[in-house]
C-alpha positions in Angstrom: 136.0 96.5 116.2 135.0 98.5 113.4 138.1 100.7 113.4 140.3 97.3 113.8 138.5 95.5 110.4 139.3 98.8 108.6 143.0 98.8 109.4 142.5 95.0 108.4 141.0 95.4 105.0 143.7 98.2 104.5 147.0 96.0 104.9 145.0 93.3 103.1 144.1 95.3 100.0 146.5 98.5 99.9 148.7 96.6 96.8 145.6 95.6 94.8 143.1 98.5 95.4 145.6 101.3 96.8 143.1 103.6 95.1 139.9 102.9 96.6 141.3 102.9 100.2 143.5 105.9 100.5 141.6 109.4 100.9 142.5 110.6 97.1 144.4 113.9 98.1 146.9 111.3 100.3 146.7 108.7 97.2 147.8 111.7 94.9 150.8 112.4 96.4 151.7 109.3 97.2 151.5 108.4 92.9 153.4 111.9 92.5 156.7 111.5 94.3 158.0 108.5 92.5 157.0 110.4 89.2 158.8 113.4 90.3 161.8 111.6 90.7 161.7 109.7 87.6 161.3 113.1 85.8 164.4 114.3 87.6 166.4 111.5 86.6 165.4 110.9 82.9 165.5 114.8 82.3 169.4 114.5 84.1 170.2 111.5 82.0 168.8 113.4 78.8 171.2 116.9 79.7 174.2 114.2 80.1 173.5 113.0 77.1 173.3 116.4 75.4 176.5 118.0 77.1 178.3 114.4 75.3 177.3 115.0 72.0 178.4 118.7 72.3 181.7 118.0 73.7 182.2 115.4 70.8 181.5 117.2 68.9 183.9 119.9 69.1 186.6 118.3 70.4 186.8 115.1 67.8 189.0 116.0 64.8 187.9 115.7 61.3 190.5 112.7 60.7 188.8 110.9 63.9 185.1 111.2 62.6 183.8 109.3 59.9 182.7 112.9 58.3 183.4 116.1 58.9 180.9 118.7 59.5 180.2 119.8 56.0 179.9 116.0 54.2 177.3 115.4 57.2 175.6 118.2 56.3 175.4 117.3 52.7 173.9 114.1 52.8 170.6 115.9 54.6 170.5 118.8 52.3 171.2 116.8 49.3 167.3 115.8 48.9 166.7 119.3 49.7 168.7 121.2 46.6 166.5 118.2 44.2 163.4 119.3 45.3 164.0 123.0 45.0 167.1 123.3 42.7 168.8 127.1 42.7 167.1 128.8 46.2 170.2 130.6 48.0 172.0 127.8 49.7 170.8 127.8 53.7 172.9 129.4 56.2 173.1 126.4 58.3 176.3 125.7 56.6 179.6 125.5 58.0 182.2 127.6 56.7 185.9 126.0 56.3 187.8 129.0 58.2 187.3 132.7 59.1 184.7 134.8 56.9 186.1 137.9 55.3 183.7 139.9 57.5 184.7 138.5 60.9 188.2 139.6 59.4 187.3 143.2 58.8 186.9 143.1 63.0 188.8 145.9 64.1 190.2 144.0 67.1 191.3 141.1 63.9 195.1 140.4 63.4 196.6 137.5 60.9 198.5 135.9 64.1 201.9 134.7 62.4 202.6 133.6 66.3 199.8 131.7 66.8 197.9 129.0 65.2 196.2 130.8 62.0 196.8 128.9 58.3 196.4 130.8 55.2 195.1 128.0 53.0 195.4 129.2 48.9 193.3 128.0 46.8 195.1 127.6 43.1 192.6 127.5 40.3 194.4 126.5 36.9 195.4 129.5 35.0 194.6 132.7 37.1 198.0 134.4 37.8 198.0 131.8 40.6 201.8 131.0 39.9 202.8 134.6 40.4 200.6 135.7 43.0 202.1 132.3 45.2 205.5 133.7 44.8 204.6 136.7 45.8 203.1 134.9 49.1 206.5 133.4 50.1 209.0 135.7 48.0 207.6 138.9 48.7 205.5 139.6 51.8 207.6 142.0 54.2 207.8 139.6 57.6 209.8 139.3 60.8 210.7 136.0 59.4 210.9 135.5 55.5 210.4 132.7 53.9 213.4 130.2 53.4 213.6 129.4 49.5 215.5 126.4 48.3 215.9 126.7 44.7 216.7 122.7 44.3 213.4 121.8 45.7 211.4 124.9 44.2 210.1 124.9 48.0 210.0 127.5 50.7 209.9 126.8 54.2 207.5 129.1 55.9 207.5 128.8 59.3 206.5 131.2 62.4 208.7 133.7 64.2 209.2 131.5 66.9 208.4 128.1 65.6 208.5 125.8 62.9 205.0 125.2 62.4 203.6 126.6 59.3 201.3 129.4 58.5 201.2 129.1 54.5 199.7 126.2 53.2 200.0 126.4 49.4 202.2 124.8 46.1 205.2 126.5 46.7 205.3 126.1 50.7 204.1 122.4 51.5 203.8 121.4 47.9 200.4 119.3 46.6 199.6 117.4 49.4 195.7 118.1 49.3 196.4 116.4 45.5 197.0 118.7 42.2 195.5 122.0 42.1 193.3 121.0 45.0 189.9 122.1 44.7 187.6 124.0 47.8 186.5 119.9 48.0 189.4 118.6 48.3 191.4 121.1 50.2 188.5 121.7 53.5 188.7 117.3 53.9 192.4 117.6 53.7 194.5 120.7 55.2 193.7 119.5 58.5 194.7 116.3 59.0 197.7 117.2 56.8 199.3 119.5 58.8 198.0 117.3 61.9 200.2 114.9 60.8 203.2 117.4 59.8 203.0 118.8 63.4 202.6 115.8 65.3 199.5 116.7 67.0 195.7 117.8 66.5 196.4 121.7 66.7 192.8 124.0 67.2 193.9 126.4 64.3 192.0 128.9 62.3 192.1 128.6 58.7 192.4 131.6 56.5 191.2 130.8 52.9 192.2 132.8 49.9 192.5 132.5 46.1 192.5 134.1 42.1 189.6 133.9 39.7 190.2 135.4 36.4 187.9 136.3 33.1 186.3 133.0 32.0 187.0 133.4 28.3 190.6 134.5 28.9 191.5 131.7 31.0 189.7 128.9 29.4 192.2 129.9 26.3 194.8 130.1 28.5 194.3 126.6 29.6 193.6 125.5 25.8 197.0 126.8 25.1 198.6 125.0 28.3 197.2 121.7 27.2 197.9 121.9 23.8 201.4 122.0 24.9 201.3 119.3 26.8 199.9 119.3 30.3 197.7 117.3 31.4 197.4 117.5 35.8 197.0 113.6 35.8 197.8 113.7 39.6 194.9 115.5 40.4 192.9 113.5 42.4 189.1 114.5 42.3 188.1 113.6 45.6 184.9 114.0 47.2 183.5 112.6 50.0 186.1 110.1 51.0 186.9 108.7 47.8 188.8 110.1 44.2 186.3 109.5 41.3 186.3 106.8 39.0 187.1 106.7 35.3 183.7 106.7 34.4 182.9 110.1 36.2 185.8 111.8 34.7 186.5 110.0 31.5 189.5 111.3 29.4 188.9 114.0 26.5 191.9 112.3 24.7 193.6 108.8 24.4 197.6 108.9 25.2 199.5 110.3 27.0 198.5 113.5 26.5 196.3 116.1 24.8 199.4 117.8 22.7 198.4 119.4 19.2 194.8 119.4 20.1 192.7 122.0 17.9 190.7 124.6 19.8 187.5 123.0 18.1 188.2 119.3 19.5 189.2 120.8 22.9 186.0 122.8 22.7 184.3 119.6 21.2 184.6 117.6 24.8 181.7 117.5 26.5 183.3 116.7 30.0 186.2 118.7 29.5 187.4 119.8 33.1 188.5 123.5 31.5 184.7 124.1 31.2 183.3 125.7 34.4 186.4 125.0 36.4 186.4 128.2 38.5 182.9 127.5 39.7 183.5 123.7 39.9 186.8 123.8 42.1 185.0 126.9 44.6 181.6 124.8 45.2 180.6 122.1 47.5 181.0 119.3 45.0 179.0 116.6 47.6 176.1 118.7 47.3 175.3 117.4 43.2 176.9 114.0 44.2 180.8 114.9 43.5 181.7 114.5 40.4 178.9 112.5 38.5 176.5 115.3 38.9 178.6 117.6 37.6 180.4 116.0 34.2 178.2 113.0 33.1 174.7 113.7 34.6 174.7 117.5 34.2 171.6 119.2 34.3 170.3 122.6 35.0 169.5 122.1 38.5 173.2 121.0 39.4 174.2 124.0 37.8 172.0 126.0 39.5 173.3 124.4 43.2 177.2 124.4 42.0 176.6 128.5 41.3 174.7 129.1 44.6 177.4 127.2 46.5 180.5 128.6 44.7 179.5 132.1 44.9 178.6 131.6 48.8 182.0 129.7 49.3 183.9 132.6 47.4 182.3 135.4 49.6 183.0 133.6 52.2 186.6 133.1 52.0 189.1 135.6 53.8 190.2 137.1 50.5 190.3 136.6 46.9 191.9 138.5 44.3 191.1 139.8 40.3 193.6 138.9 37.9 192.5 141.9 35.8 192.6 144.2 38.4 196.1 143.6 40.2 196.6 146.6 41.8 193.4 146.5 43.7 193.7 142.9 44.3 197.1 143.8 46.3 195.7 147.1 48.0 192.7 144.6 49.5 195.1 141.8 50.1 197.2 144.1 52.3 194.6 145.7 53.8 192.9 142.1 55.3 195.8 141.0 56.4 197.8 143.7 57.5 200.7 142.5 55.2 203.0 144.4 53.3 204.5 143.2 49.7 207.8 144.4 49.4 207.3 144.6 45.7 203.7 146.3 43.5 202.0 143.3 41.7 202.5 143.9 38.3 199.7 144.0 35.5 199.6 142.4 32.3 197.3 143.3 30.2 198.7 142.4 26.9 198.8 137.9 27.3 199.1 135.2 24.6 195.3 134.2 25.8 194.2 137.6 25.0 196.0 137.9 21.4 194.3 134.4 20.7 191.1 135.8 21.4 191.2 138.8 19.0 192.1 135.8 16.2 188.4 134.1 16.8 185.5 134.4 15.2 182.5 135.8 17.1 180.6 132.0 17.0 183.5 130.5 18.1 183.4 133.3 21.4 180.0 132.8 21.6 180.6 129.4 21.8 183.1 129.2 24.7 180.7 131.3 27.0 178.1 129.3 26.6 180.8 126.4 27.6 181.6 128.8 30.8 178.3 130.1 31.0 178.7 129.6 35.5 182.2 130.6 35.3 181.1 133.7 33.6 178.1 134.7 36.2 180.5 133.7 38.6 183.2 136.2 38.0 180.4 139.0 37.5 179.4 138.4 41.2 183.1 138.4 42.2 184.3 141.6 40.8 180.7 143.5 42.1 182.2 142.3 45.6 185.5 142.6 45.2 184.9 146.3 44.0 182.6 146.6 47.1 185.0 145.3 49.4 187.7 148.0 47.7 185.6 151.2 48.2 184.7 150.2 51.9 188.4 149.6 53.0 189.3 152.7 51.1 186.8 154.5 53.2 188.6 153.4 56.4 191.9 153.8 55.5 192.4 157.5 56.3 196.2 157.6 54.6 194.6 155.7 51.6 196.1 158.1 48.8 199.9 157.9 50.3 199.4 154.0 50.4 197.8 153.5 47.2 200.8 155.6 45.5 203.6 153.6 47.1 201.4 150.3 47.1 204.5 147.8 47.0 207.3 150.3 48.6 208.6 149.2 52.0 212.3 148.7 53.5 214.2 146.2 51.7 214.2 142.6 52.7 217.4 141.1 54.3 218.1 137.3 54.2 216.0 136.5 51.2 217.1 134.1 49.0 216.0 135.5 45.3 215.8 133.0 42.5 214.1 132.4 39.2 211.5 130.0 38.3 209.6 132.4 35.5 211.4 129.5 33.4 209.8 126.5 34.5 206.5 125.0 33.4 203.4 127.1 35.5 202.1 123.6 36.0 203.8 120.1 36.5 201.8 117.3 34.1 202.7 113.8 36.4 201.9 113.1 40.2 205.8 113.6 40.3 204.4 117.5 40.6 203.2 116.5 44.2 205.8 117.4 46.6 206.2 116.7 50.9 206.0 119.2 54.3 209.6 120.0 54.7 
């Protein structure tokens, strides 16, 4: 009787009082195996989840996504740089293409038969015009370059393909906008050549570009403008949109800036001339594009546009000296493994530089203080570039016969040569902007 009540009082209560009944070792177990497999499935559903956001990650294209890695990246660090303006920029960030030093691999090759890009960066008055001839006039390859001289175009497609590996002024034209900036150009290439090829292609991107003495080439663009040009179709874009009037508000009314003195051009307080090398090689969305770096200027945008220009520049695959042409082709070659069929040529005597030796020393005082980045700027890039020079020298155990016949290699065949030292270095209207062949 009594063990029949307790099996009774068990059946009756087990739902409301399962504790109280049960021996606690059996009750235990019991309350552990639906827990276990709970765990199992919410830790499954949480690994799912993970392995999705990877794979989307990596496989989405930048033209797909609402941003791409970097403009994600600078919305989170933005509060970051105004709390604690000019600390190194954090390593966390996501480099546009190949880094010089995972270049210098010994196993690395440029693959002209695969998918790599060489993306050039042209900065306004740095030699860029001659040094992008040289790039599809002059580089000894299995398959040169086809120059049209009616389009002022070259069509510079792989040995066995006709997808391109140059993506520059003189290849595809401007289609990253006029005299695209490291902005501009890491939003863009992409999904430009996506569309060129007719299909998302996993490439590697190979950036490279000129900077040149700040003084010199400020005058140098002084001198450009006051003929004349005025890059109206460049677009200024940042962040998925081109800035507004107010951001970059004109230095002149007209149609152009032609006749200006060297005082009013100097006079403009959001001149684009001022800076430019370190504007167009930094990460514009980290100062909020372009109205923290014209209108709202301060020191601590300076300080993040520097930090980010000078990371972006040693970053890149190669850039070059315009003061120091020889060892800007000797390193070119060497990172690449490319040969120019012809030396660069130095020239050290320039209209800039003859303008110079005409001002007075407030009036050079007074440009570097207008260029006062660009200036620190091209310190740090010709310690590294002079760095990168010795190591490869190092290395290169036939340096002395190459660095005497820098430029000397069989003659091309099937080149078509023409002229275009006549033309304008830089078009003035959108017209400039020209389309993949």
């Amino acid at each position: 009787m009594h063990s029949a009540e307790m099996q009774k009082s068990v059946s009756v209560q087990v739902d409301s009082d399962f504790a109280l009944l049960l021996p606690s070792g059996a009750y235990e177990i019991k309350k552990m195996e639906p827990r276990s497999k709970l765990r199992k499935v919410i830790l499954f559903c949480l690994l799912l989840s993970l392995f999705g956001m990877v794979a989307f990650g990596y496989f989405c294209p930048d033209q797909v996504c609402a941003l791409s890695p970097r403009e994600r990246m600078s919305e989170s660090l933005a509060l970051t740089y105004a709390e604690a303006p000019g600390r190194p920029l954090p390593d966390l960030i996501a480099q546009p293409g190949l880094s010089y030093d995972e270049v210098l691999h010994d196993d690395f090759r440029f693959d002209l038969n695969a998918h790599d890009v060489m993306v050039f960066l042209h900065i306004q008055k740095t030699g860029g015009t001659s040094f992008g001839r040289h790039l599809v006039m002059d580089l000894d390859l299995k398959r040169p370059c086809n120059c049209q001289r009616a389009r002022k175009r070259c069509h510079c497609f792989r040995p066995h393909s006709n997808e391109i590996w140059l993506f520059s002024r003189y290849s595809t034209g401007w289609k990253c906008g006029l005299h695209a900036d490291f902005t501009e150009l890491t939003a863009c290439v992409g999904g430009e050549l996506d569309r060129h090829e007719g299909s998302a292609v996993h490439r590697r991107y190979f950036y490279i570009t000129l900077l040149r003495e700040p003084v010199s080439r400020y005058l140098s663009e002084y001198r450009h403008v006051k003929r004349g040009a005025t890059w109206k179709g460049s677009r200024h874009w940042c962040q998925g949109r081109t800035a507004s009037a107010a951001e970059v508000p004109p230095c002149y009314t007209g149609e152009s800036w032609r006749g200006v003195t060297l005082e009013e051009f100097a006079a403009c307080p959001w001149n684009l001339a001022n800076n430019r090398q370190t504007r167009m090689l930094a990460d514009l969305a980290l100062v909020g594009c372009y109205n923290g770096t014209l209108r709202h200027r301060s020191s601590d945008t300076d300080r993040v546009l520097l930090a980010s220009a000078k990371r972006n520049l040693a970053a890149m695959a190669y850039f070059g000296l315009t003061e120091f042409q020889k060892i800007s082709q000797y390193v070119f070659e060497e990172t690449f493994n490319l040969r120019f069929a012809v030396p660069f040529t130095q020239h050290n005597a320039t209209v800039s530089g003859a303008t110079l030796a005409a001002l007075s020393p407030a009036q050079v005082a007074h440009i570097r203080r207008l260029n006062s980045l660009d200036l620190e700027l091209y310190d740090f890039a010709k310690n590294l570039m002079f760095k990168r020079f010795e190591a490869l020298k190092k290395r290169d155990s036939d340096f002395e016969f190459r660095w005497r016949h820098l430029g000397e290699v069989a003659p091309k065949v099937g080149v078509t040569e023409f002229d275009w030292d006549s033309n304008l270095e830089d078009a003035t209207t959108e017209k400039s902007r020209g389309k993949l062949a």
